[in-house]
Every structure is written in C-alpha cells, then in structure tokens.
N, C-alpha and C positions, 0 to 999 in steps of 0.2 A: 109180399112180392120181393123177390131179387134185386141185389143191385151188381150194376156191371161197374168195376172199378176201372176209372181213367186215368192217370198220372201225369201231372204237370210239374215243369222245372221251379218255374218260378209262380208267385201269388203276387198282386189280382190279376186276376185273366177277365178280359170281359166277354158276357154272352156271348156273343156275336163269334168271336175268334175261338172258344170254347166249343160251340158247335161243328167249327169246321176241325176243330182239333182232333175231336171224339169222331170224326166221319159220321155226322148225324147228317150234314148237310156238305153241298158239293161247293157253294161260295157264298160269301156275302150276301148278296141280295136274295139267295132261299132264306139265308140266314132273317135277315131282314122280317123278309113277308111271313115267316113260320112264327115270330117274335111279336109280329106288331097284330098278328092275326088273336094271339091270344092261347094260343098251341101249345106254350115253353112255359112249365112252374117249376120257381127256385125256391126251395124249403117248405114245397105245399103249396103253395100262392103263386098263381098269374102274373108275371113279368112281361111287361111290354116294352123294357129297355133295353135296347139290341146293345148301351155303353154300359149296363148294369155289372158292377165290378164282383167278380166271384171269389170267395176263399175256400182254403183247404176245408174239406169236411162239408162243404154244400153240397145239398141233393139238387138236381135237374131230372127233369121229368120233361118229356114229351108226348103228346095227345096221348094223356095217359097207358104208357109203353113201359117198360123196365123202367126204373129207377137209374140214373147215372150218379155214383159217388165220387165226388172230387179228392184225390190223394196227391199227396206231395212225393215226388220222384227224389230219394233215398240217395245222399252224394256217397262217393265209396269211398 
C-alpha cells in the first residue's frame, strides 16, 4: 500500500495535533474520539493515546486507509 508523506518542522508531535496537522481530522475532539475508538495505528498497532508522542519516520494509519509517513521538513 502507499504512503502519503506529511512534513513536520519540529519532533515529537503528538497524535492528537498530528492528526489535525495531516487534515485527517477537523479538531481535537474528532481527534479524541477517532483515537480512543481504536481507529488510529502507529507502526502497525492500535494507539489509544490521543498524548502518544510521534517521531520522524513513524507510520500512522487510519481505519485501515493509506499509510501516513512522518518526514522532517528540510531547513534551507
């Protein structure tokens, strides 16, 4: 399967603020309930930490949908 690459400035970003990052969700509280529902896997596995701290190169997944790859945004 594909992954769609997202670019973050800085590392750790947590679920939660990642999601709304990548426009996977509109705020917070989707964020929340999409999290706690059991919807959201980081590196394979079910994450129900909506504080779950992410770094560069993790995979996120949702209700099994594309693949999101976490990349670090390149200073010039």
């Amino acid at each position: 399967m594909a992954k769609k690459k997202i670019y973050i400035k800085s590392f750790p970003i947590r679920l939660g603020q990642f999601l709304k990052h990548a426009n996977e969700v509109q705020d917070g509280i989707e964020a929340k309930f999409l999290i706690q529902d059991g919807r959201v896997k980081v590196n394979g596995r079910v994450d129900t930490r909506r504080g779950r701290k992410l770094k560069e190169n993790d995979i996120v997944q949702i209700d099994n949908r594309e693949k999101i790859l976490l990349c670090r945004l390149k200073k010039r």
